[in-house]
Structures are given as C-alpha cells and as structure tokens.
C-alpha positions in Angstrom: -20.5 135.7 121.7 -24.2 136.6 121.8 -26.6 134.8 119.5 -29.7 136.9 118.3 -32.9 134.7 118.7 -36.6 135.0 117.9 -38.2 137.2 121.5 -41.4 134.7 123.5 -44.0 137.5 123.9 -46.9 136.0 121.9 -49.5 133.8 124.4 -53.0 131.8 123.3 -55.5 135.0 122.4 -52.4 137.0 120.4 -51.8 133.3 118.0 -55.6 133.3 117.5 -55.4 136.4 116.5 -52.9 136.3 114.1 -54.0 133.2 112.4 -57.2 134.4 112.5 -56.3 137.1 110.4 -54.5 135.0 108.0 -57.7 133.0 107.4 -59.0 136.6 107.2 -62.8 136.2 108.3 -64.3 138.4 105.9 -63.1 136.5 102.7 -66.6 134.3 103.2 -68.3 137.6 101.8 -65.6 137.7 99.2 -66.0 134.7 97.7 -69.5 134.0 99.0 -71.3 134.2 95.6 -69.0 132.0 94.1 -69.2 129.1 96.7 -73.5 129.9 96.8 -73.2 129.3 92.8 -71.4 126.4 92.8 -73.3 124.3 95.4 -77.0 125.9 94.1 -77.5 127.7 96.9 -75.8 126.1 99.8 -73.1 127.8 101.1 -73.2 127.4 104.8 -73.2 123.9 104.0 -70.2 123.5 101.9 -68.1 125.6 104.9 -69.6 123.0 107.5 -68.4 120.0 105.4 -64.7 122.2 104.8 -64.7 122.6 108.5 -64.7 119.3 109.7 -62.4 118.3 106.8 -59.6 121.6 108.1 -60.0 119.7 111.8 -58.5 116.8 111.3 -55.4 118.5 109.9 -55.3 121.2 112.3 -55.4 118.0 114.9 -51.9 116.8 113.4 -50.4 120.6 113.2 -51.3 120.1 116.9 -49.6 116.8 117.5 -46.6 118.6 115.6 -46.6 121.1 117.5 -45.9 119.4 120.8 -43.7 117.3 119.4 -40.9 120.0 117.8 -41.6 123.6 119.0 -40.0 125.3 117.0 -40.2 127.7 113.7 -40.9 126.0 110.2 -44.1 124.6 110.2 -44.7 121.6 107.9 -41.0 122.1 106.7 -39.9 121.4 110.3 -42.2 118.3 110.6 -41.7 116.4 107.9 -38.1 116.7 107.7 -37.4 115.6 111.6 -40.8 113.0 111.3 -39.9 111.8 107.6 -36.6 112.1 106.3 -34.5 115.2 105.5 -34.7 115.3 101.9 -38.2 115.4 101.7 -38.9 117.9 104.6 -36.5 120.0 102.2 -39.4 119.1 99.6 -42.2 119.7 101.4 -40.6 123.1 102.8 -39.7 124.4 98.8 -42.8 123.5 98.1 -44.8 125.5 101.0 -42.6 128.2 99.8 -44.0 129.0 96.7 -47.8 129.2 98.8 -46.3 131.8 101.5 -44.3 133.4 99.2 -46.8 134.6 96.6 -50.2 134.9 99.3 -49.3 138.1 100.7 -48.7 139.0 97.1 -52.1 137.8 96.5 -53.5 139.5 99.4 -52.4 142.9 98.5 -53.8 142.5 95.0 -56.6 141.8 95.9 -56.6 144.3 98.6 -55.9 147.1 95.9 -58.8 145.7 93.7 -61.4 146.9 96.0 -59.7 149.9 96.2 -59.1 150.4 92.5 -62.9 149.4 92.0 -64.0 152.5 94.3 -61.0 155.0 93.3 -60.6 154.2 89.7 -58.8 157.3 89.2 -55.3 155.8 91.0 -53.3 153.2 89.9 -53.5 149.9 91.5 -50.0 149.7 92.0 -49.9 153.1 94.1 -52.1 150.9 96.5 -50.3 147.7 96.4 -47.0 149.5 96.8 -48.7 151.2 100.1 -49.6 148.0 101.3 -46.5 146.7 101.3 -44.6 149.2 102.6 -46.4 149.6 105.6 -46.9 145.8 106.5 -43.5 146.0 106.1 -42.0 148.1 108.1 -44.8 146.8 111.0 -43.3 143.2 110.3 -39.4 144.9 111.0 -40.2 146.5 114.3 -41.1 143.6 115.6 -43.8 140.7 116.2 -44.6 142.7 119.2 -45.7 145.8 117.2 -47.7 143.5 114.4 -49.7 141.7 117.6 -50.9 145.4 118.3 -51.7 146.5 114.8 -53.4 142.9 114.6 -56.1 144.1 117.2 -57.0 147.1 116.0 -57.7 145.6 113.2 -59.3 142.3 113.4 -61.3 144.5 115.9 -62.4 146.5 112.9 -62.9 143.3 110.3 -65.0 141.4 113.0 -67.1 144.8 113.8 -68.1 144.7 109.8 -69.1 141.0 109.9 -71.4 141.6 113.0 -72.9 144.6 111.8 -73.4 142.4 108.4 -74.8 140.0 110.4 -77.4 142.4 112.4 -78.7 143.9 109.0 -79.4 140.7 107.0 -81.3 139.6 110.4 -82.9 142.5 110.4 -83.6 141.9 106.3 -85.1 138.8 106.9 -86.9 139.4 109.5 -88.7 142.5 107.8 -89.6 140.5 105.3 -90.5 137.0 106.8 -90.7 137.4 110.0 -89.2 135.2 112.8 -89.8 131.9 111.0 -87.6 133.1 108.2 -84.4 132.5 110.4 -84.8 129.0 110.9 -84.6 127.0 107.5 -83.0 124.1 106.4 -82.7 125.6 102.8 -79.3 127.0 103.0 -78.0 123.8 103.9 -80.1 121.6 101.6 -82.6 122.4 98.9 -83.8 121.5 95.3 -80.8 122.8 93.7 -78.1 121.3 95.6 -76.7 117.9 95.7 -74.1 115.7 97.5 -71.8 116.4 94.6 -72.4 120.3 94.4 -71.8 120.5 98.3 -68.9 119.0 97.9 -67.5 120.7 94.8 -68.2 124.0 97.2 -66.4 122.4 99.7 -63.4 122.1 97.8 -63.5 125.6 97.3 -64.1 126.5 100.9 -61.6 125.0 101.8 -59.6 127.8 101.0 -60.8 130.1 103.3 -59.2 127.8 105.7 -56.0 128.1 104.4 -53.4 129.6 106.5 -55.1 128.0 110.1 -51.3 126.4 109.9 -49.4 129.3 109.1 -49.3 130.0 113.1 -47.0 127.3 113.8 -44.0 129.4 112.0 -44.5 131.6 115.4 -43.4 128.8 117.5 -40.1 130.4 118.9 -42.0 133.4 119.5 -44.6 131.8 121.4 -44.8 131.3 125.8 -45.5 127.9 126.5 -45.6 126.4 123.1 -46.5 123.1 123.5 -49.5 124.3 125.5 -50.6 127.0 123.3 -49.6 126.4 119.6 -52.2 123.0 119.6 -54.7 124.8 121.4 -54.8 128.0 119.1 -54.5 126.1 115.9 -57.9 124.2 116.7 -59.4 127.0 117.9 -58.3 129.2 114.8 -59.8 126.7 112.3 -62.8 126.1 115.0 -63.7 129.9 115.4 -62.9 130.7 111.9 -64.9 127.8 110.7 -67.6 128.7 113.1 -67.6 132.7 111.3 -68.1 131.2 107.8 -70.8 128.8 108.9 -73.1 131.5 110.5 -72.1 134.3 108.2 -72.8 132.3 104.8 -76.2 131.0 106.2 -77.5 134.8 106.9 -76.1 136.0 103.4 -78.0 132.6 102.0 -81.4 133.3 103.9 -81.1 137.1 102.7 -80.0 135.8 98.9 -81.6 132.3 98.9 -80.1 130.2 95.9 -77.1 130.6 93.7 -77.7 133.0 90.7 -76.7 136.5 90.6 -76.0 139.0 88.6 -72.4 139.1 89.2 -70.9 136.1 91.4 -67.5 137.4 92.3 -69.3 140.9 93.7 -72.5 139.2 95.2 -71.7 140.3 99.2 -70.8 144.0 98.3 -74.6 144.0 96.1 -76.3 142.4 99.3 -74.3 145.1 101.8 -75.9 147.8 99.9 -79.1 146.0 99.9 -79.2 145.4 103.5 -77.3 148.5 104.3 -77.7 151.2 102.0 -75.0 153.0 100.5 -73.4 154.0 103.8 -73.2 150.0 105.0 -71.7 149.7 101.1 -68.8 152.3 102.1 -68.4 150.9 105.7 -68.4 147.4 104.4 -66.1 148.1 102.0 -63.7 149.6 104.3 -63.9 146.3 106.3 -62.6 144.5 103.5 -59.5 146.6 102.8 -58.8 146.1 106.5 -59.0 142.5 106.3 -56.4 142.1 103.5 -54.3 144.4 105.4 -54.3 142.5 108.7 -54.0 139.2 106.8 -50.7 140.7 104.4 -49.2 141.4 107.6 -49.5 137.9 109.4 -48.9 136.2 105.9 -45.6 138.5 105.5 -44.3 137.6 109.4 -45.3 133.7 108.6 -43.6 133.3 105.2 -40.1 135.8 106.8 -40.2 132.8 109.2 -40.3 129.8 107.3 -37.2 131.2 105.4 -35.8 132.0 108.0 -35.9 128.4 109.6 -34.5 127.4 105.9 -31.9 129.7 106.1 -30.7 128.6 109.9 -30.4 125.1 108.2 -28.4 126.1 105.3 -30.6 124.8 102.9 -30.9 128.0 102.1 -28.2 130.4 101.8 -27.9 131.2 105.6 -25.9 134.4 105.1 -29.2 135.7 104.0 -31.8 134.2 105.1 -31.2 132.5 108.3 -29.7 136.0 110.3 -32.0 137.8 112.4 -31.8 141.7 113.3 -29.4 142.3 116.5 -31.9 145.5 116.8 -35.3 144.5 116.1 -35.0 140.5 116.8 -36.8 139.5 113.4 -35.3 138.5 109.9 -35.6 141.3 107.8 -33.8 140.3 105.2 -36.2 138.1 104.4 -39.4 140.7 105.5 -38.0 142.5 102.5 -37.6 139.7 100.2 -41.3 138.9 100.8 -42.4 142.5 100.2 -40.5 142.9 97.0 -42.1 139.7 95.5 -45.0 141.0 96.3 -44.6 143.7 93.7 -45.2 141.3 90.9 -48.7 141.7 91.8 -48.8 144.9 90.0 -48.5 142.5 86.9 -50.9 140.0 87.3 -54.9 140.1 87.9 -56.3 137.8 91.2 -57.4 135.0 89.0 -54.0 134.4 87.9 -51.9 134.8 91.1 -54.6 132.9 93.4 -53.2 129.6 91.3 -49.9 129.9 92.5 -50.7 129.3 96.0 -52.8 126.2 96.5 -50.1 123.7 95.3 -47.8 124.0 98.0 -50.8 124.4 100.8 -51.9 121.0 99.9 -49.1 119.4 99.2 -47.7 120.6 102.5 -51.6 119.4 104.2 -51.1 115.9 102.9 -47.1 115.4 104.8 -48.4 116.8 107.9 -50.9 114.1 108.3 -48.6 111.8 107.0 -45.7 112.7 109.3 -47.8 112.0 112.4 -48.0 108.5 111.4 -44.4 108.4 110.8 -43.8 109.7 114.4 -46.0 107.3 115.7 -44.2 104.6 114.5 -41.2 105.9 115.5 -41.4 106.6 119.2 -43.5 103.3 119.2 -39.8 101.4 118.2 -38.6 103.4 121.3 -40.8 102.1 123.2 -42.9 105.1 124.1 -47.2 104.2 124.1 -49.4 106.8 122.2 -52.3 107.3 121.3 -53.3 105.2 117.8 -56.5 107.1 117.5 -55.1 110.7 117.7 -51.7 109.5 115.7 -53.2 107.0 113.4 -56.4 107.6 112.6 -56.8 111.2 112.4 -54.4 112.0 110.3 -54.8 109.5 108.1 -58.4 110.7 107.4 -56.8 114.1 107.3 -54.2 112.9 104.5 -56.9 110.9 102.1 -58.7 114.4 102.4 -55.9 116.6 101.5 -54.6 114.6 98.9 -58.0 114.6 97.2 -58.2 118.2 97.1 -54.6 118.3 95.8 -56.0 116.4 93.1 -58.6 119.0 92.0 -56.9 121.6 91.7 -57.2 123.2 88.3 -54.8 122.5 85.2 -52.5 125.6 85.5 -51.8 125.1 89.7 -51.0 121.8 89.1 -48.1 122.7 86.2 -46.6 125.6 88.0 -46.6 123.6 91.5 -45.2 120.2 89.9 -42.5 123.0 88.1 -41.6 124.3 91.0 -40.9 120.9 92.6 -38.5 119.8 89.9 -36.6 123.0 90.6 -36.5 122.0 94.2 -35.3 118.7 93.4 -32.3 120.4 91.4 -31.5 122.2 94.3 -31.9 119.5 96.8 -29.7 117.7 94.2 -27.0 120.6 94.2 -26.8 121.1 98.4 -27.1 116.9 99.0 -24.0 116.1 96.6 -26.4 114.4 94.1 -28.2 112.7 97.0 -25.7 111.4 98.7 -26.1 113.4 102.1 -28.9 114.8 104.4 -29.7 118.5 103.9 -27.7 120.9 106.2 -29.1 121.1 109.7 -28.7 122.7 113.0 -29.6 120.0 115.3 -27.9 122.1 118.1 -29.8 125.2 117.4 -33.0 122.7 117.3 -31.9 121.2 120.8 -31.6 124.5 122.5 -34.5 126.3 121.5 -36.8 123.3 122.2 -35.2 122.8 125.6 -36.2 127.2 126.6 -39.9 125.8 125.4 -39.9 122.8 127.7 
C-alpha cells in the first residue's frame, strides 16, 4: 500500500519567500502611524528593539528545526522536547493564532478595498480572497511558491518606489543633510518607556517568521535550510521595517496625525500624488493576498501534523490528497473560518491571534533548554550558549509580551486553553496516557531529511 506524503520541492530563497510574505512587508506602512504615535515619533527605533527581541526566538526555531524536521512547528517541539501533554497545549493553543490570521488578513485585505470601492460589499471581497487562495493552496505548494513571486515581486516593488519618493521628499525639502538624523530614533518626545511600548507592538509585524517551519516536509535539506531561512526571514524582514519606518519618520517627523490608523496611505499621496495613492494601494491588497495564502498553507499544515497524531480526528485532518499531495480538507476548513470575518471589524479579530503566537514564542525557547538537558543525560556536548542562553533571553521576552497583551486577548486565549485542556482530558483518559502519536511516521520522515 502506497502512503501519500507532503512532495520536497521548496529550497532556501522559496521559504524566505513564503515567510516573508507571512510577515507581509508592507504592514510597517499599515500600522506605521500607530507605532510613530505611541513611541512620539520613533518608529524605526521601536522595530530595531522588536528585531533583536524576534532573533533570539527565531535562533531556537532554528535549533528546533535541526533537531525534528518535520511539520508542526512549536506543536512538534514542545511535545517531543517537553512532554506530550503540553506539546498538545502549546499546539491547541497556536491553533487559535493560525486559524483566525488568514481570517484576519482577508479582512483587512477587503477594508482597503471597501475603503476605495464603497459601493461593494466587504464580504464580496473577502469571499474572493478566499476562494482563490484557496484553490492556489489545493493545487499544490508548488503552485503557491509561484504565485508567491509574482507577488512579493509586486509588494516589495511598492515599498521601494515608497522609499525613492520620501527620499526624494526629503531631499527637496532639506537637502542631503536631512537623510541622516538621529531624530527618528531618539528625540524630545520619546522615552525608554515609549520605545518600548512601540516595541511591543512591533513586534507583531514579526509575527509569522515561525510559521515556515510547518513547511518542513516540504522542504530539500531541512536541517540546512529551515534555520537558515528562519533567521534570515526575521533578519530581512526586520531589516525592511527598520529602513522603511525611518524614511516615513524623516518625511512625517513625530507622532501626531490626523488619522493614525491611515497615516502611510496620507504620506503616499503626499509624496506621490494621487497616482502613487492608487499604486500604493494596490500594493497593499497584494500584500494581504500573498500573506492569506502562506497563512492558509501554514495553519492546513499544523492540522494536519495534529491530525496524523490523532489528537485530532485523523479521518479528517491528518489525510492528505492522493492527487494534489496537500491536506485539503483542512485548506477548506481554514477558508470557511475565514468567513467569520464578514462579521467582525479588524479591531476585534486582530485579538484573537496574539495569545497563541506568544504563548507558543515562550515553549519554543523553553523547549531548547529542555533539549539541552536532555541530550546532555545522553551524553551528547552542546552548545550552552546557543541552547541555554539564547533562548532563555528569548523566553523572559516573550513571556513579557504575553503579559501585555490587552484585557479581551488574554480572556479569549486563557478560554480557549481550558477547552483544550477538556479535550486533552477526553483523548488522555483523564490524564492518564500520552496524546496519540505516530512515532513511526516521525522516524521515517526525519530519516528522507537526513
């Protein structure tokens, strides 16, 4: 009998890619004024602070990585690092933060839209989202990686042309001394503790750097490439919001506008003029495209790791397509939770996601650690920096922004736990046995990445 796997076709630029386009680049424009009001005018330096803080957990994705290629991400980590039971956790919990972020992403992908089209229904756009994301995510990884090009291609084209024109800004009005300045990183109104409460925020742009490592089976040479494009996804990405939030803060110096949440799309059309504004909105809608569709393939993935497990029905969840080699099933699933967003406005569904990203953050780190200790007992040397250190660092960090998250992500994301822990309670005979697994599946499919 023939067992359907996940196809090995992706290598190091085509992961960058995709988690790229999860972070989606251009969201420092879309949330630009908000970060510039919060730290009183020093965006670039809140994203410089989030950056380093993303690196040291991207490091321990890394070590993960190497360790167990294979699909799952954190799920995976903490349940073969940790202990069963809480990798189940950890894995419910990451679920609710890839289930409802493409949801997310199309809503806020048929804002824009809706904002310039007023005339249609938001819910024509999200549907059209969806359904073509999804049938991309069907065909095949192989078909998303080349509808990923196109366009990130597009998305990174708008920030460099962004770029150019508030150069160009500056330097019509302050000549060549006005691009060197300290002031976006430091000035009058910003503080240690505003930089930091942007940075908080930032670091939310970062999320999804991790969301690669779901891609693992689908990956050539995976314990070479999956470290290697997670740190360069959260270096590069990092590297885009740093230089593109210090030429929006030299063109807009300070943090008071008229309207925060719409500040970049104001300073494209005062850069760009009205053509720039249609261009640059086109560039958005692009961006939440490309990201829905990586989001979609990562969170199909992770259920479909859960499912292979049984820790979630595998009848479902855990089969992949005999035709197209992905887990459809669960492609759907994803795309018709994503209809909720018709529902609900940004504000509202953006809290649903941040619980689990954290929470998920925070085990990664800790797991490291765990492993450390482990293959130490087996008498194997590593590293204490890279599997101590770091992600201990990285775990203090996470665990603090966990903390401030706002009231309502907190009560839906400790809600959602305590119905995880029923289930755990229901599949583990009240505790009294591991969470299904398939070691053998495990064993094979790390032995074709060796």
């Amino acid at each position: 009998m023939t067992t359907t796997t996940l196809t090995r076709t992706l290598k190091l630029p085509s992961l960058v890619l995709f988690g790229l386009a999860y972070l989606t680049p251009l969201i420092v424009l879309g949330i630009f004024g908000i970060i510039a009001e919060t730290t009183g005018g020093a965006s670039p330096a809140a994203y410089l602070v989030a950056m380093v803080a993303m690196l040291f957990t991207a490091h321990s994705y890394g070590r993960m990585a190497i360790a167990y290629p294979v699909a799952g991400s954190a799920y995976t980590y903490v349940r073969r690092s940790i202990d069963p039971r809480v990798g189940f956790l950890v894995g419910w919990a990451i679920l609710l933060d890839y289930l409802f972020l493409p949801m997310v992403i199309w809503l806020i992908g048929g804002s824009y839209l809706t904002a310039q089209f007023p005339g249609i229904p938001i819910g024509v756009w999200i549907v059209g989202f969806i359904l073509i994301t999804t049938v991309l995510n069907i065909l095949g990884i192989k078909v998303a990686d080349k509808a990923n090009y196109v366009l990130m291609a597009f998305q990174l084209l708008v920030i460099v042309f962004f770029v150019a024109l508030s150069i160009g800004s500056v330097l019509s009005t302050q000549g060549a001394g006005g691009l060197v300045s300290t002031q976006p990183f430091f000035n009058d109104t910003s503080s240690v503790a505003t930089i930091s409460a942007g940075a908080a925020i930032a670091a939310y742009s970062f999320l999804g750097f991790d969301a690669v490592t779901t891609l693992t089976e689908e990956t050539i040479n995976p314990r070479k490439n999956m470290p290697r494009a997670i740190m360069l996804i959260a270096l590069i990405g990092g590297g885009i919001f740093v230089v593109v939030s210090y030429v929006t803060q030299l063109v807009h110096p300070g943090g008071v506008f008229e309207d925060s949440a719409s500040a970049a799309s104001a300073i494209a059309l005062q850069i760009g003029g009205q053509l720039f504004g249609a261009v640059f909105l086109a560039g958005l809608v692009a961006a939440q495209f490309a990201s829905g569709l990586a989001a979609q393939a990562s969170a199909s993935r992770l259920m479909y790791a859960m499912g292979r497990d049984s820790v979630l029905p595998k009848a479902a969840f855990g089969r992949l397509s005999a035709k197209f080699h992905t887990p459809v099933v669960n492609i759907v699933i994803t795309g018709i939770v994503g209809l909720i967003a018709i529902f609900l406005d940004v504000a509202t569904s953006t809290s649903f996601i941040n619980f689990g990203a954290f929470t998920a953050f925070t085990l990664v780190n800790v797991s490291v650690v765990f492993y450390y200790v482990r293959r130490r007992r087996a008498g194997e040397q590593l590293n204490a920096v890279s599997y101590v250190a770091v992600p201990v660092v990285g775990a203090i960090i996470c665990a603090y922004l966990l903390s401030q998250l706002d009231i309502n992500a907190i009560t839906l994301g400790l809600s959602w736990l305590v119905l995880g822990i029923v289930v755990l309670a229901l599949i583990t005979r009240g505790f009294k046995v591991a969470p299904p697994e398939m070691t053998a599946t495990e064993k094979a499919t790390v032995e074709s990445a060796a």
